[in-house]
C-alpha positions in Angstrom: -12.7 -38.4 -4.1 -14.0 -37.6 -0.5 -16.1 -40.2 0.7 -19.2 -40.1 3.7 -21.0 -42.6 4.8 -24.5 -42.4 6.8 -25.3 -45.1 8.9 -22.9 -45.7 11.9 -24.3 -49.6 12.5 -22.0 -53.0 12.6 -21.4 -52.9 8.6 -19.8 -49.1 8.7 -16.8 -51.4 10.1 -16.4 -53.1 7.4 -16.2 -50.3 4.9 -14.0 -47.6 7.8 -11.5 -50.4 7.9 -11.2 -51.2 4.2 -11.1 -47.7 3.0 -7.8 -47.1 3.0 -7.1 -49.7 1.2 -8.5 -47.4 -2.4 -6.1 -44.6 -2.8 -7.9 -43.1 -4.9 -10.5 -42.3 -1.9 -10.4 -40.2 1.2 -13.2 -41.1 3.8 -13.9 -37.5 5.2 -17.2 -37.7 7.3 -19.3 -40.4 9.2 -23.3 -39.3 9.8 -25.8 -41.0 11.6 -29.1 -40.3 12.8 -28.0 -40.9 16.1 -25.1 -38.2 17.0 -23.8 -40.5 19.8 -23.4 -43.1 17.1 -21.4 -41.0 14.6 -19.5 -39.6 17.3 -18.1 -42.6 18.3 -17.3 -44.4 15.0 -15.9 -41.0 13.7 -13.4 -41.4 16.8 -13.0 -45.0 16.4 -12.0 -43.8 12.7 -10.3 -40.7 13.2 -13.1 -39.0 10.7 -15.6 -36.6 11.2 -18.5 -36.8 12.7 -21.7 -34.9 10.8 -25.3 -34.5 10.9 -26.6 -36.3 7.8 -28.0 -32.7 6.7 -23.9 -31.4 7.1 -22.5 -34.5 5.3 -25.0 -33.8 2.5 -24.0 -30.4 2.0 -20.0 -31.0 2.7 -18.2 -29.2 0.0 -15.4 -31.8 0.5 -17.8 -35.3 0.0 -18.1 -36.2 -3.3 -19.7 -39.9 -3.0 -21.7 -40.6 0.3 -22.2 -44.4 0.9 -25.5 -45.4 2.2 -25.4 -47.8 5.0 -29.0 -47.6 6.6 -31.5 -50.5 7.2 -33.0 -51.8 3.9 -36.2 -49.3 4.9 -34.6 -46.3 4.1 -32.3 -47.3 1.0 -34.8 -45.2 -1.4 -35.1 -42.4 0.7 -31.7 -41.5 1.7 -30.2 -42.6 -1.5 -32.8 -39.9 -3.0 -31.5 -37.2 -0.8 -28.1 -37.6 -1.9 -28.6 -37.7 -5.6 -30.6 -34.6 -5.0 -27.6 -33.0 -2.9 -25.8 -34.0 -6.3 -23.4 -36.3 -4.7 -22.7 -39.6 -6.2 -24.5 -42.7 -4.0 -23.1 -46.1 -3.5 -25.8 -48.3 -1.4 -26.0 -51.1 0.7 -28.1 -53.9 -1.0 -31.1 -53.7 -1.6 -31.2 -50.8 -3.2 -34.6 -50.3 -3.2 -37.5 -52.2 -1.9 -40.0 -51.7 -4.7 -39.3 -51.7 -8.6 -41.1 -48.3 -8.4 -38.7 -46.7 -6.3 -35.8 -48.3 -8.4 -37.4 -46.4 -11.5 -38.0 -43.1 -9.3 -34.0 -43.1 -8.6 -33.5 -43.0 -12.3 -35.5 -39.8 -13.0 
């Protein structure tokens, strides 16, 4: 599976440097909202660097990981479900039980 993550901060890291550790995945793309910030973890990485819009839309990401502040959880996660790409988030989830129900619709 082609993996993306969005959020470039200090825990992208973690998950760039364990990746390749599941052969079964293939990180492909980094976004951010911050260009300069996925630019330079994608060449830290040796990935690509994408606009979140692009990594949504990347025929070749099949799971995007969501990595931004606790804030944004339920609205980014949203936007990838809707892209229909599987989401994998950062804990919390959500910040409200009525967002957690929201995802599930």
């Amino acid at each position: 599976l082609g993996v993306g993550i969005i959020g470039c901060g200090n825990i992208s890291t973690t998950y760039l440097s364990l990746a390749p550790l599941f052969g079964s995945l293939r990180l492909v793309a980094v976004a951010d909202i911050s260009m300069d910030a996925a630019r330079a973890r994608a060449a830290e990485y040796n990935v690509r660097a994408d606009t979140v819009e692009d990594l949504l839309t990347a025929g070749d990401v099949d799971v995007i990981v969501n990595l931004t502040v606790p804030a944004v959880h339920f609205a980014v996660t949203r936007r990838i479900l809707e892209a229909g790409k599987h989401a994998y988030s950062e804990k919390p989830i959500v910040l409200a039980l009525d967002e957690g129900k929201a995802l599930q619709e």
